[in-house]
PQR file with spaces between the fields and no chain letter, atoms N, CA, C, O and H, PARSE charges and radii, in Angstrom:
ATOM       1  N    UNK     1       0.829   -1.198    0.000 -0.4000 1.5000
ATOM       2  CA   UNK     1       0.000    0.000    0.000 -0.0000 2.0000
ATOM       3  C    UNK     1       0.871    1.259    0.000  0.5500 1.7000
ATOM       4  O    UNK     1       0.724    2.166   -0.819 -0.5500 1.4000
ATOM       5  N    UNK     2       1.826    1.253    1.014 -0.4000 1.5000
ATOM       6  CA   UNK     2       2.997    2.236    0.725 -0.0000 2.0000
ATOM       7  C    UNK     2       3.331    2.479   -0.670  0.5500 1.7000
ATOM       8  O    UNK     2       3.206    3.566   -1.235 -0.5500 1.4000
ATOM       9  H    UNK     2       1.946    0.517    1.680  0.4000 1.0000
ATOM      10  N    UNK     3       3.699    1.563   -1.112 -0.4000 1.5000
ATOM      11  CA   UNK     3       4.555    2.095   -2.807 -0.0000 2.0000
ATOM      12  C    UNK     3       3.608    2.167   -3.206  0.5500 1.7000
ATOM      13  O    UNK     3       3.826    2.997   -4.088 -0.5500 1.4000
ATOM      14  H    UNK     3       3.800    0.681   -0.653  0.4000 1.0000
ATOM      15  N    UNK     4       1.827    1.760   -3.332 -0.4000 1.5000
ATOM      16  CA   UNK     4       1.287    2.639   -4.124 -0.0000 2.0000
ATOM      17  C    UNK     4       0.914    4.000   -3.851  0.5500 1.7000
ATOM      18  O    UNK     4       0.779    4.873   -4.708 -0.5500 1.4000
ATOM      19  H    UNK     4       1.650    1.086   -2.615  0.4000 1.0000
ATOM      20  N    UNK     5       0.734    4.153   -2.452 -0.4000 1.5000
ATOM      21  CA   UNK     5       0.559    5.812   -2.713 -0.0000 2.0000
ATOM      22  C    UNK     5       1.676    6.848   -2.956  0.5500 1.7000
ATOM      23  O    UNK     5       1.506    8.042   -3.205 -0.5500 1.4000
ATOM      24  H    UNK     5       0.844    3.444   -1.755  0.4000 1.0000
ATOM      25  N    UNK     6       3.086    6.056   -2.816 -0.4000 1.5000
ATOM      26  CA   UNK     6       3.742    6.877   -3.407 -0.0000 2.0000
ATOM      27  C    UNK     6       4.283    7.135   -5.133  0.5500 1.7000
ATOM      28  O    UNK     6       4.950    7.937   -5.787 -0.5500 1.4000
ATOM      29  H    UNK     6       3.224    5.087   -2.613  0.4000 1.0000
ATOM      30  N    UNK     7       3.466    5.825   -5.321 -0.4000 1.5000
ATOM      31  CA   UNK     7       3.502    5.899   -7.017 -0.0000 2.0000
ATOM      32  C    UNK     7       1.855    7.054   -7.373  0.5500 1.7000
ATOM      33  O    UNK     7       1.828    7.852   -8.310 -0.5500 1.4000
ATOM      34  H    UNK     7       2.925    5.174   -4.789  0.4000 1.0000
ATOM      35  N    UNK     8       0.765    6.863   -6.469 -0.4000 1.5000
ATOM      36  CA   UNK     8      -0.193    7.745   -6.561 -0.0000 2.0000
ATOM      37  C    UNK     8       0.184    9.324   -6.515  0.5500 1.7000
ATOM      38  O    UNK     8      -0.189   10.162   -7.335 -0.5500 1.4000
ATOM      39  H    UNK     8       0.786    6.215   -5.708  0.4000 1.0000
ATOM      40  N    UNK     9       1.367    9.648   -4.880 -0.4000 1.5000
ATOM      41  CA   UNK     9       1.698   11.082   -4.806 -0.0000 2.0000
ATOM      42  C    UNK     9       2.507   11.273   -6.369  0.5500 1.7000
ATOM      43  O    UNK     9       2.124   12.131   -7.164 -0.5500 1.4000
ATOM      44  H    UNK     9       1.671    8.966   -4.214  0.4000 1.0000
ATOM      45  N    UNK    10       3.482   10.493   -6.619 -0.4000 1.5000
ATOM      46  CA   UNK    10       4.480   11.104   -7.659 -0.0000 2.0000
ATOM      47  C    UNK    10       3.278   11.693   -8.772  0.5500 1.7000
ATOM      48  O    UNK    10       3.475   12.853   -9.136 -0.5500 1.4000
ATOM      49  H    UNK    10       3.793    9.796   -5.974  0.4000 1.0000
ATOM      50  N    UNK    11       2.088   11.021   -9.330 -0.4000 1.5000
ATOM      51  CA   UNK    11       1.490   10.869  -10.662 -0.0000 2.0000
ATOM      52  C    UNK    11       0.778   12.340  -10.229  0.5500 1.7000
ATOM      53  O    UNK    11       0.929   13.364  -10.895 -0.5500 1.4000
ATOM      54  H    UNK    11       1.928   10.079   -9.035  0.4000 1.0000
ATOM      55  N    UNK    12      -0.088   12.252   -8.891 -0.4000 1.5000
ATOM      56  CA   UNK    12      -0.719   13.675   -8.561 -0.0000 2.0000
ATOM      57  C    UNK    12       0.075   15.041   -8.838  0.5500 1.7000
ATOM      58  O    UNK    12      -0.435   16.007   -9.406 -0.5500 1.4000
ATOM      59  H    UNK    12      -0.211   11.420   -8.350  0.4000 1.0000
ATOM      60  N    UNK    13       1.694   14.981   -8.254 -0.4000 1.5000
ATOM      61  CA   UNK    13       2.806   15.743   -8.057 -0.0000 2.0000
ATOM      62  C    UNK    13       2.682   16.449  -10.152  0.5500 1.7000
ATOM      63  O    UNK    13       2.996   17.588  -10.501 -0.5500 1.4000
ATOM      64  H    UNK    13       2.108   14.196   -7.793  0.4000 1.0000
ATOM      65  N    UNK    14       2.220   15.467  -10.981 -0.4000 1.5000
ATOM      66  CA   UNK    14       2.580   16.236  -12.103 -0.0000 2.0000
ATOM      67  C    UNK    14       1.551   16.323  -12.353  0.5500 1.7000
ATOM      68  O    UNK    14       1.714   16.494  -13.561 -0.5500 1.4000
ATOM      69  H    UNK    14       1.966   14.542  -10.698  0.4000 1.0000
ATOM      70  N    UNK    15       0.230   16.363  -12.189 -0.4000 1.5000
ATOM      71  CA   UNK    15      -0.509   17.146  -12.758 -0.0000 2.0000
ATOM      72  C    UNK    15      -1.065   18.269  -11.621  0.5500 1.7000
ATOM      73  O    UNK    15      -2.230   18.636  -11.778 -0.5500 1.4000
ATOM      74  H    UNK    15       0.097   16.224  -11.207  0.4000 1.0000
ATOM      75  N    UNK    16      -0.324   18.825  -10.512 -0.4000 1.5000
ATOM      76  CA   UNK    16      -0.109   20.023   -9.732 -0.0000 2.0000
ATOM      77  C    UNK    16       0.664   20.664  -10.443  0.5500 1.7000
ATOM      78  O    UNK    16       0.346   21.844  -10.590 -0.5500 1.4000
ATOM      79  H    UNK    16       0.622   18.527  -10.384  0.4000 1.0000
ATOM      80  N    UNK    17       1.690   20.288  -11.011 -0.4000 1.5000
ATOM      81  CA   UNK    17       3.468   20.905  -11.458 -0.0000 2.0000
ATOM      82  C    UNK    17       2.230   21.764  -12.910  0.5500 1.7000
ATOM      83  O    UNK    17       2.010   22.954  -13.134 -0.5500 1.4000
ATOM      84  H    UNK    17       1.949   19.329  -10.892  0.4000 1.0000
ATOM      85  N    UNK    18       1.786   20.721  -13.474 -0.4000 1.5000
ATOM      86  CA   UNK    18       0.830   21.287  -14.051 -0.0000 2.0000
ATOM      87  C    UNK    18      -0.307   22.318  -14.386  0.5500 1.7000
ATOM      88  O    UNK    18      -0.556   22.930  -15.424 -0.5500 1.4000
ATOM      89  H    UNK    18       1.965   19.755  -13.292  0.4000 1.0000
ATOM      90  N    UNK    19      -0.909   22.303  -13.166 -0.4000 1.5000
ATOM      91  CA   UNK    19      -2.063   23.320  -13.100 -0.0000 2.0000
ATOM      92  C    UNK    19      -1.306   24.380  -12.676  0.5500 1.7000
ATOM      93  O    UNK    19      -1.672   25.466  -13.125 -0.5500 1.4000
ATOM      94  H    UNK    19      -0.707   21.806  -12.322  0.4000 1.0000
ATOM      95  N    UNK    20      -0.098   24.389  -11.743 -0.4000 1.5000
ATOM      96  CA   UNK    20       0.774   25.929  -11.380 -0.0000 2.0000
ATOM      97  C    UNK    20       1.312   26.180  -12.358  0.5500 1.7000
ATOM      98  O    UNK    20       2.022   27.144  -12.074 -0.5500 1.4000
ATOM      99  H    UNK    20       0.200   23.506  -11.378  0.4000 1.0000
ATOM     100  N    UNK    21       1.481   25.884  -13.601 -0.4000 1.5000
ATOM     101  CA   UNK    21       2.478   26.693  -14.436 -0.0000 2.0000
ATOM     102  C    UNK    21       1.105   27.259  -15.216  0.5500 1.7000
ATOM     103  O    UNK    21       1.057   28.468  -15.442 -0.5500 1.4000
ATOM     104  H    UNK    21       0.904   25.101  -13.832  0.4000 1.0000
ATOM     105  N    UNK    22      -0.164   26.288  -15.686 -0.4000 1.5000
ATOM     106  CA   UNK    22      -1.145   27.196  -16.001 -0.0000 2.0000
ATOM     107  C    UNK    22      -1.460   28.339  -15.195  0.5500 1.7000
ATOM     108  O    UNK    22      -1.490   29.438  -15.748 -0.5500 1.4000
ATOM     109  H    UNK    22      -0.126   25.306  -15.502  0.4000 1.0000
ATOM     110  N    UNK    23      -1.703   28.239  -13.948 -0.4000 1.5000
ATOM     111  CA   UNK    23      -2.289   29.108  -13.120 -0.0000 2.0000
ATOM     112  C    UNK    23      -1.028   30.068  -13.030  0.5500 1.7000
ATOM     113  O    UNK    23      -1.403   31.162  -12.607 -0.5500 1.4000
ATOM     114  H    UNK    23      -1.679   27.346  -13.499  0.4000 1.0000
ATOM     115  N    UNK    24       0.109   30.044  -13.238 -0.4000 1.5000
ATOM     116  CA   UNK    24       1.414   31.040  -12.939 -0.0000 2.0000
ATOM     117  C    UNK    24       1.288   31.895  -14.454  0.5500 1.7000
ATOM     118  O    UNK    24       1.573   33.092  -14.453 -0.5500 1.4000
ATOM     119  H    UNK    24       0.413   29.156  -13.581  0.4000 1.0000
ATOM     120  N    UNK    25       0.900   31.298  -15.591 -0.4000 1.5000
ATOM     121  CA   UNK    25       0.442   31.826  -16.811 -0.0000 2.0000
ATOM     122  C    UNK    25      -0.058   32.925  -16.834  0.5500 1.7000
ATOM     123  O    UNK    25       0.420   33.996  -17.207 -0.5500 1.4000
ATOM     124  H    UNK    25       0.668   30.325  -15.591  0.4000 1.0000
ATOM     125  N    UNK    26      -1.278   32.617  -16.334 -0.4000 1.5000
ATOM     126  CA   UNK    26      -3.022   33.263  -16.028 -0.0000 2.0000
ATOM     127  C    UNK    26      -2.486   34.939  -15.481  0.5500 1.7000
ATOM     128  O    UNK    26      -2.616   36.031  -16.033 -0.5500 1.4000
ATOM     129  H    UNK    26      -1.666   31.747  -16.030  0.4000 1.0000
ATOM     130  N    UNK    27      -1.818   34.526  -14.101 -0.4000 1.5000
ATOM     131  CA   UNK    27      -1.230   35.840  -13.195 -0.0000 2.0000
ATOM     132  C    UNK    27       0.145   36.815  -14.014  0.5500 1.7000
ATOM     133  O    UNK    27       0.286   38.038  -13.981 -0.5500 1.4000
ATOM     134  H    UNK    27      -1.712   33.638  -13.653  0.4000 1.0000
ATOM     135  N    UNK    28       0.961   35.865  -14.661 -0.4000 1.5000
ATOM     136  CA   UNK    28       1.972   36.863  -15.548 -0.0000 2.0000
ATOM     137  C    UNK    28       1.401   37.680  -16.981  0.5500 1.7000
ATOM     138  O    UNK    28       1.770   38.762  -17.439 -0.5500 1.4000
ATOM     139  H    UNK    28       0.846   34.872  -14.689  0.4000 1.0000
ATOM     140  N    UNK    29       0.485   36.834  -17.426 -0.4000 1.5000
ATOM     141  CA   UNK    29      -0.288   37.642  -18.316 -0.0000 2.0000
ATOM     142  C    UNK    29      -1.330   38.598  -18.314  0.5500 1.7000
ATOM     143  O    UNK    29      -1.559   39.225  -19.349 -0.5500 1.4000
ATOM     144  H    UNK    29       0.186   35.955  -17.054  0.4000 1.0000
ATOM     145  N    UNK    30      -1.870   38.758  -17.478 -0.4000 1.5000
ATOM     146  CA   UNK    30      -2.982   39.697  -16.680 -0.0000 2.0000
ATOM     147  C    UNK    30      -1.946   40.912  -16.933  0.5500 1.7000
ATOM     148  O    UNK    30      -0.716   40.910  -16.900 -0.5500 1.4000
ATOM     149  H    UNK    30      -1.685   38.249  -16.637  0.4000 1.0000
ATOM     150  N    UNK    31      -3.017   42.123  -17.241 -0.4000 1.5000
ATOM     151  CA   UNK    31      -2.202   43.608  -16.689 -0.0000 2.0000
ATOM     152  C    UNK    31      -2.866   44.059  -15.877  0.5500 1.7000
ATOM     153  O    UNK    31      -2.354   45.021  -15.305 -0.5500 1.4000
ATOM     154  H    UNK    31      -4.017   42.125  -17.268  0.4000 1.0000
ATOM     155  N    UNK    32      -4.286   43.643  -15.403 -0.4000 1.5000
ATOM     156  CA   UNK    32      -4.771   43.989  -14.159 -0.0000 2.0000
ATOM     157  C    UNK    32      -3.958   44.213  -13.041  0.5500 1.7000
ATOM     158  O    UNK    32      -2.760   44.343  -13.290 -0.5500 1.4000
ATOM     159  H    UNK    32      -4.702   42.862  -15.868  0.4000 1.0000
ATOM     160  N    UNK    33      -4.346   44.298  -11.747 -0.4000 1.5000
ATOM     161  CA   UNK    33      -3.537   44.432  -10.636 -0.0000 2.0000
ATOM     162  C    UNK    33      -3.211   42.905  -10.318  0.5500 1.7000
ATOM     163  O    UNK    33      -3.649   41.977  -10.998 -0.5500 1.4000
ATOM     164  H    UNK    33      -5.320   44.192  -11.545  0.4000 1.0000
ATOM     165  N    UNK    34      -2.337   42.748   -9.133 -0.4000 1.5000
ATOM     166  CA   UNK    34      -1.937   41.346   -8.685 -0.0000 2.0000
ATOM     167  C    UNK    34      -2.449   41.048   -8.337  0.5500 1.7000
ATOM     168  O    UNK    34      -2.065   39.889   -8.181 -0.5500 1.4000
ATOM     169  H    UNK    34      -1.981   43.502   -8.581  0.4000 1.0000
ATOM     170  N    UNK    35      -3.945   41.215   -7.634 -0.4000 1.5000
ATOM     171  CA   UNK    35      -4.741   40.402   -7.120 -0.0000 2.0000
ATOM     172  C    UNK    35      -5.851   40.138   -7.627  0.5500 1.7000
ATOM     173  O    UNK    35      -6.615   39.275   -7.196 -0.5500 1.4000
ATOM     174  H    UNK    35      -4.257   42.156   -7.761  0.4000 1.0000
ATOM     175  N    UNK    36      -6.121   41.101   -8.929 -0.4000 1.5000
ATOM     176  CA   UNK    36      -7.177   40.831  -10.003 -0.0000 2.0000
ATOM     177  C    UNK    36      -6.643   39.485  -10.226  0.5500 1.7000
ATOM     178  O    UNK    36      -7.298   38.535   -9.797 -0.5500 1.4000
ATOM     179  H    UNK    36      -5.500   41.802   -9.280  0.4000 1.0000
ATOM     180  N    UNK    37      -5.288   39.233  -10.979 -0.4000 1.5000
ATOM     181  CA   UNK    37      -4.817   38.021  -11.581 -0.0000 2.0000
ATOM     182  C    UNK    37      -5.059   37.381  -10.859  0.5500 1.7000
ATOM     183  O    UNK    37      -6.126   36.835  -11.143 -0.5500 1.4000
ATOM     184  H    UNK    37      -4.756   40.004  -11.327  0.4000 1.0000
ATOM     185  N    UNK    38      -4.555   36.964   -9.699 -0.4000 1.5000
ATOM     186  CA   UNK    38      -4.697   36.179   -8.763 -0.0000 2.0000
ATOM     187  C    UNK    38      -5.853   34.977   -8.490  0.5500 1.7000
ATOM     188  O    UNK    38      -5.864   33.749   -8.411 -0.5500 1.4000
ATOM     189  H    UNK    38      -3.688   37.407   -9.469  0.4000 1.0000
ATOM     190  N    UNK    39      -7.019   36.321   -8.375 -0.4000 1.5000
ATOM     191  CA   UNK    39      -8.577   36.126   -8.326 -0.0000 2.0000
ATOM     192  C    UNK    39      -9.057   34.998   -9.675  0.5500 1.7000
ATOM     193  O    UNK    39      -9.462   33.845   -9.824 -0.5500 1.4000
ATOM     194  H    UNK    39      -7.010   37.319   -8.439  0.4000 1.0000
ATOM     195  N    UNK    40      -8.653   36.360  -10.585 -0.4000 1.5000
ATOM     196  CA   UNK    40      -8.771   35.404  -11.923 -0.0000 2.0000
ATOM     197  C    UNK    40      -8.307   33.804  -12.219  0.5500 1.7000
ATOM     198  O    UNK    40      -8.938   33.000  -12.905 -0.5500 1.4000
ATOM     199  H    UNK    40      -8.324   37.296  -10.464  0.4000 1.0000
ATOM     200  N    UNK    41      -7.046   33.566  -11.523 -0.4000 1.5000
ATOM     201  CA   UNK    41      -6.142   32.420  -11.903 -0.0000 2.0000
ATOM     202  C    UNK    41      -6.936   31.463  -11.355  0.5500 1.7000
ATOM     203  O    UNK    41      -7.283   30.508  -12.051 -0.5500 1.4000
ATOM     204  H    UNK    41      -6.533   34.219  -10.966  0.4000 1.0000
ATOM     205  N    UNK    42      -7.389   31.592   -9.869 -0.4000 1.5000
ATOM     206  CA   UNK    42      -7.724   30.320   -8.932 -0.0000 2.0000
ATOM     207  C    UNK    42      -8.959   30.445   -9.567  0.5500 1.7000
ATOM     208  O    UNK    42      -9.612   29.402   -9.529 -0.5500 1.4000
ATOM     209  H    UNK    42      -7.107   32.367   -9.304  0.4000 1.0000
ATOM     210  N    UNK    43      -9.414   31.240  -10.055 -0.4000 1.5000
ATOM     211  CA   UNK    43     -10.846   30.897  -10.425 -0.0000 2.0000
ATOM     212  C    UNK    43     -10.350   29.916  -11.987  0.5500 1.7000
ATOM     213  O    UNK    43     -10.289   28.690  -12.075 -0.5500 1.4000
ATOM     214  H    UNK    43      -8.884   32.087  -10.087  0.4000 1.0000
ATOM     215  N    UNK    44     -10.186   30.483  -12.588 -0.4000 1.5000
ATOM     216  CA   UNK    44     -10.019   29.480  -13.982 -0.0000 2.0000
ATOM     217  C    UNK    44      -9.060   27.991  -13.650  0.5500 1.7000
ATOM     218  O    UNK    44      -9.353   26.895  -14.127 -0.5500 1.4000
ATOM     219  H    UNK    44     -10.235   31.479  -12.516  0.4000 1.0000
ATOM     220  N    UNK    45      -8.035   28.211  -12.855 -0.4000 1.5000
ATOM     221  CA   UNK    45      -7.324   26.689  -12.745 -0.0000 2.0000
ATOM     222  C    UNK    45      -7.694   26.329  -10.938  0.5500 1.7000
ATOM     223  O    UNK    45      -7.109   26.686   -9.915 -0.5500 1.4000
ATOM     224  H    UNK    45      -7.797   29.102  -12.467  0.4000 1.0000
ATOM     225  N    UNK    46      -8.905   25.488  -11.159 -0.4000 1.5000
ATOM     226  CA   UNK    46      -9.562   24.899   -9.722 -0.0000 2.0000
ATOM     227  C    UNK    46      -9.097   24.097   -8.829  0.5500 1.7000
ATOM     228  O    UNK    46      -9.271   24.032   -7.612 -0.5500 1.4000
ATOM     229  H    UNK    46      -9.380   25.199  -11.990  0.4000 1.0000
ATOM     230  N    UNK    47      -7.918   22.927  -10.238 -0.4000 1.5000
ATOM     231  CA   UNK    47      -7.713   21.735   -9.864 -0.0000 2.0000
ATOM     232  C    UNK    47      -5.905   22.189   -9.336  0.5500 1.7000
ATOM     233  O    UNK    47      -5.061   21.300   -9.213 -0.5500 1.4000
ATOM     234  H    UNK    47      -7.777   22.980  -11.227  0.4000 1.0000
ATOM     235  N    UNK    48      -5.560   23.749   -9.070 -0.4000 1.5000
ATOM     236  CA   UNK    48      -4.285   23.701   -8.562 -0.0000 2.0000
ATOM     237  C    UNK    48      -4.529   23.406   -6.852  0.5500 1.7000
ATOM     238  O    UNK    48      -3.628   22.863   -6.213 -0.5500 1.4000
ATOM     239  H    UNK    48      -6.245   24.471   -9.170  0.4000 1.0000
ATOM     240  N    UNK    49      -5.948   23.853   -6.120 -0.4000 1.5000
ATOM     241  CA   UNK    49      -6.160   23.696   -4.778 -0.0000 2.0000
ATOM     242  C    UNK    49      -6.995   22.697   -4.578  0.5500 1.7000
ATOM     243  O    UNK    49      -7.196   22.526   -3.376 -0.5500 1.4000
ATOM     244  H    UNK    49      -6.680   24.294   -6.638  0.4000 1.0000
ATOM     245  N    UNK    50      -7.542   21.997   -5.237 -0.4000 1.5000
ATOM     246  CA   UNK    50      -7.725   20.651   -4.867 -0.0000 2.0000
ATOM     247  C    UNK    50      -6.584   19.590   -5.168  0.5500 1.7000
ATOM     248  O    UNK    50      -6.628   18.466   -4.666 -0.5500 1.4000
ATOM     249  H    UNK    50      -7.379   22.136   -6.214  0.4000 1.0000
ATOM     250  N    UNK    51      -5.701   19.942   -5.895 -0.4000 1.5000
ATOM     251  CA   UNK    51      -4.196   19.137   -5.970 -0.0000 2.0000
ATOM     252  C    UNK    51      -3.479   19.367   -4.743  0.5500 1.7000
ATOM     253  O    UNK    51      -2.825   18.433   -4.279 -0.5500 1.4000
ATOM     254  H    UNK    51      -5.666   20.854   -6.303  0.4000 1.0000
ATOM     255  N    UNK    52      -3.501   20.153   -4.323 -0.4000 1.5000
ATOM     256  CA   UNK    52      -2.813   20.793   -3.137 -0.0000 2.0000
ATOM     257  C    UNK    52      -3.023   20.463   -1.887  0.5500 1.7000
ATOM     258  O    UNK    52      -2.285   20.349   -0.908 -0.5500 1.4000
ATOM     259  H    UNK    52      -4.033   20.912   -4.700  0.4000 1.0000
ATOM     260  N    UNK    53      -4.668   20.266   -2.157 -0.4000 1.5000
ATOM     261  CA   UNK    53      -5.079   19.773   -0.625 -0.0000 2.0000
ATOM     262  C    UNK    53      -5.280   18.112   -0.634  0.5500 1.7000
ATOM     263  O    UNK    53      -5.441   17.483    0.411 -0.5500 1.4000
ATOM     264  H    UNK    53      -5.268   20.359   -2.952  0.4000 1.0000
ATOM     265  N    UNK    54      -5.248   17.513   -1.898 -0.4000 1.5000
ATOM     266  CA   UNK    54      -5.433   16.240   -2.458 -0.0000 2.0000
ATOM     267  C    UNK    54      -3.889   16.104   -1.506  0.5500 1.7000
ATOM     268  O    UNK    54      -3.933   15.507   -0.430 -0.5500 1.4000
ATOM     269  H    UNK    54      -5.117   18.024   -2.748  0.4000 1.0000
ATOM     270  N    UNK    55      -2.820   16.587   -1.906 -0.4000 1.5000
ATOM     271  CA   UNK    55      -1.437   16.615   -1.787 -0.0000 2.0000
ATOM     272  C    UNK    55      -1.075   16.273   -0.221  0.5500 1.7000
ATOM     273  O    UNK    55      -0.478   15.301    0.244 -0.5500 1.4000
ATOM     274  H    UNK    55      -2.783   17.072   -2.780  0.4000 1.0000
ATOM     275  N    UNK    56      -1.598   17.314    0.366 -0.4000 1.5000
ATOM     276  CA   UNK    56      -1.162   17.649    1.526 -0.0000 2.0000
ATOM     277  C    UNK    56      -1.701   16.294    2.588  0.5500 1.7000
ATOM     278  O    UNK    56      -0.991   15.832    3.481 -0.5500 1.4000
ATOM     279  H    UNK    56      -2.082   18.103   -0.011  0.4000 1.0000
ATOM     280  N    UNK    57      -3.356   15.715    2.196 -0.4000 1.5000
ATOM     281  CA   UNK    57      -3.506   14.893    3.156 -0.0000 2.0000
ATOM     282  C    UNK    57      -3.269   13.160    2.169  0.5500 1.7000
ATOM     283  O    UNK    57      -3.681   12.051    2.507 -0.5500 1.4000
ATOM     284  H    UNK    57      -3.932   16.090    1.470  0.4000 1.0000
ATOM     285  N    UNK    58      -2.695   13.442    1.277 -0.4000 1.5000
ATOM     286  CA   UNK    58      -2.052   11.877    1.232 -0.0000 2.0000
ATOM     287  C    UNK    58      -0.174   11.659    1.648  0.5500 1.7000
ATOM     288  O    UNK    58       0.375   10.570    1.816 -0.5500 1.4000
ATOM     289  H    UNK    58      -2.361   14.343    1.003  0.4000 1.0000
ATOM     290  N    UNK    59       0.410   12.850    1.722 -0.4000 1.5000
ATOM     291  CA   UNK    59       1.771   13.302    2.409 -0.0000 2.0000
ATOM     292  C    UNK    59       1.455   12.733    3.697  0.5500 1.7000
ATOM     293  O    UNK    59       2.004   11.675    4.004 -0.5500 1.4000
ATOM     294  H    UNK    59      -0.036   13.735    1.586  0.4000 1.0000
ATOM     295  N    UNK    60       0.485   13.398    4.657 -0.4000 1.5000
ATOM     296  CA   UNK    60       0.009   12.865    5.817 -0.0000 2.0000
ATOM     297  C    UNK    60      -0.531   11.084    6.351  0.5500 1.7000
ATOM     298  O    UNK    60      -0.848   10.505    7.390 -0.5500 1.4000
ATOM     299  H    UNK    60       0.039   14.257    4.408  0.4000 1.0000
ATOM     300  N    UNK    61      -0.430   10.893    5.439 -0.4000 1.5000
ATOM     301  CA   UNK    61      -1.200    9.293    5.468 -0.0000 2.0000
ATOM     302  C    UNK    61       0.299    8.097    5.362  0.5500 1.7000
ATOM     303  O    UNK    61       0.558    7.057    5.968 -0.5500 1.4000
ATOM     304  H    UNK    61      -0.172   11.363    4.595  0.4000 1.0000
ATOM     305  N    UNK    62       1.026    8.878    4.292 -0.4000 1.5000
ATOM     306  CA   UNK    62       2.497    8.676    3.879 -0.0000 2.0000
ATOM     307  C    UNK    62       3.044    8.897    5.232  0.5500 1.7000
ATOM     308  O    UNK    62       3.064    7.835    5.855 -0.5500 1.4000
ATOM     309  H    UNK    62       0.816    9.723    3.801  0.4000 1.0000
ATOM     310  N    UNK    63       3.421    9.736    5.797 -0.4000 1.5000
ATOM     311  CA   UNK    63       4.258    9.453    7.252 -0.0000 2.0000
ATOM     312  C    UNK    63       3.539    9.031    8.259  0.5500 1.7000
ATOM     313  O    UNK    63       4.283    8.905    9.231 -0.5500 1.4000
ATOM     314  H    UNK    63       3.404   10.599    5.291  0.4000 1.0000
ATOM     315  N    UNK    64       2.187    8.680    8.570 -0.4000 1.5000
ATOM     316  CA   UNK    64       2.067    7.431    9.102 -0.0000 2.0000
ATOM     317  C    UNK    64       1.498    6.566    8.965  0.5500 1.7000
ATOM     318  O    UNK    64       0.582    6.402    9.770 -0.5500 1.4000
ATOM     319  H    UNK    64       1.582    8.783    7.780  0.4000 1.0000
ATOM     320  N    UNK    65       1.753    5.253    7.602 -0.4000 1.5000
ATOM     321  CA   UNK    65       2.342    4.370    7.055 -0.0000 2.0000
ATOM     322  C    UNK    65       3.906    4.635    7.206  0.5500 1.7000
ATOM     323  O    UNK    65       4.470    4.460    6.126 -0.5500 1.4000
ATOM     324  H    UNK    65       2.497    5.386    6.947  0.4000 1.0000
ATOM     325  N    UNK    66       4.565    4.918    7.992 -0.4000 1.5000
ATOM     326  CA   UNK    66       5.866    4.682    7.792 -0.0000 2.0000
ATOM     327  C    UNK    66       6.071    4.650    9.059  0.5500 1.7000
ATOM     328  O    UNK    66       6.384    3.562    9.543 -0.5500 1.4000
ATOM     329  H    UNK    66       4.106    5.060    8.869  0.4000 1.0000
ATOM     330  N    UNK    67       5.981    5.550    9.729 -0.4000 1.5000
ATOM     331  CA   UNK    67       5.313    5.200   11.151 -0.0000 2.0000
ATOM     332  C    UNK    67       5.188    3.810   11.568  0.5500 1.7000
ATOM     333  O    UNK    67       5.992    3.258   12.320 -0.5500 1.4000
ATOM     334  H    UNK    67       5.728    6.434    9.335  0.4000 1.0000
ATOM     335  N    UNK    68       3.937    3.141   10.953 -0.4000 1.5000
ATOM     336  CA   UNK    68       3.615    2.053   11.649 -0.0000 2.0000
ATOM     337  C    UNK    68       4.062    1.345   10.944  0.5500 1.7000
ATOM     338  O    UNK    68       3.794    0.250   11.440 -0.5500 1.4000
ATOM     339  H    UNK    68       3.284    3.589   10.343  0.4000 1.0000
ATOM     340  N    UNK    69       4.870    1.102    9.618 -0.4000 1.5000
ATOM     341  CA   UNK    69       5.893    0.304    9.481 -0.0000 2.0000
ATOM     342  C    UNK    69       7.095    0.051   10.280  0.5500 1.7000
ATOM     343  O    UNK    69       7.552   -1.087   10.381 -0.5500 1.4000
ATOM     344  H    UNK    69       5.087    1.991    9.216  0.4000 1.0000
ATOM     345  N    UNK    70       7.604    1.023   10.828 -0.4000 1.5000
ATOM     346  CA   UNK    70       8.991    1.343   11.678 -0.0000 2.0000
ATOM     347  C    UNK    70       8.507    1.028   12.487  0.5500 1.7000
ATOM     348  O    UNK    70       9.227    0.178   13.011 -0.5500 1.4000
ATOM     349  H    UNK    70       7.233    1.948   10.746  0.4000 1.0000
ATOM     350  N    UNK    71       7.428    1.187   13.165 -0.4000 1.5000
ATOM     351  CA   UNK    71       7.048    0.342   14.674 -0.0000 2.0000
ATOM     352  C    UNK    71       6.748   -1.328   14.617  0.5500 1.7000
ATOM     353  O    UNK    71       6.952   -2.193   15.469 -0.5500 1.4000
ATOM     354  H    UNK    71       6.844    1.878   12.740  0.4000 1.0000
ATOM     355  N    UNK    72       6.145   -1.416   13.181 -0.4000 1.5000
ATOM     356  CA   UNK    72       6.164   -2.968   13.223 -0.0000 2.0000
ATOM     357  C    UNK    72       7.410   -3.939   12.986  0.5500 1.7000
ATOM     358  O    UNK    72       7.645   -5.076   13.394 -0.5500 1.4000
ATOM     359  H    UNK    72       5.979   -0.713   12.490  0.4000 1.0000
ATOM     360  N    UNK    73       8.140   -3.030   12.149 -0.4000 1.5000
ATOM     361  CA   UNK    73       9.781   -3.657   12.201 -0.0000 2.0000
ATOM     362  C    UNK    73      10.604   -3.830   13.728  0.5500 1.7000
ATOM     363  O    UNK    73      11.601   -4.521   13.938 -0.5500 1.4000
ATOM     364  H    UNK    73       7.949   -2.106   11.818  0.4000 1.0000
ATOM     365  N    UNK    74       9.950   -3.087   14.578 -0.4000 1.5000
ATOM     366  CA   UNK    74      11.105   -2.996   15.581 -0.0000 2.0000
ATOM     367  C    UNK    74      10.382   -3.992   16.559  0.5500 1.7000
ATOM     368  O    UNK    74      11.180   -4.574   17.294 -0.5500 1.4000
ATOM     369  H    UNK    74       9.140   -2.526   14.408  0.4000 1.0000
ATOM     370  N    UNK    75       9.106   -4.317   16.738 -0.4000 1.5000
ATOM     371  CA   UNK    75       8.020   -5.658   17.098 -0.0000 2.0000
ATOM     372  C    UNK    75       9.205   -6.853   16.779  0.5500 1.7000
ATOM     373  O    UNK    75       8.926   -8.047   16.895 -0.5500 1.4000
ATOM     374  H    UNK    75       8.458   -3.844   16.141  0.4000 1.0000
């Protein structure tokens, strides 16, 4: 289960790497103000903060599975 979610984080990891260079697009091309763009960006690329938060709680699940691997090794 370990190596698959870290074959799951790596595959998620590029289509984040993904939606930020769209969404980094969105904000360098705007001549609005920086937070017009901003506004604009997260609104048009959705899937950069659900990648993110997708991200953040399978990272969390990842250190403990490792956790309770290292505790079951030392059993």
């Amino acid at each position: 289960m370990q190596r698959q979610l870290s074959t799951s984080i790596y595959h998620l990891t590029k289509h984040n790497i993904e939606a930020f260079n769209q969404w980094n697009g969105i904000v360098y091309k705007e001549t609005t103000s920086n937070a017009k763009a901003v506004t604009k960006a997260n609104y048009d690329v959705p899937e950069l903060r659900m990648t993110r938060k997708i991200l953040e709680a399978a990272r969390g699940v990842s250190i403990s599975m490792n956790s309770e691997l290292s505790i079951l090794k030392k059993e």
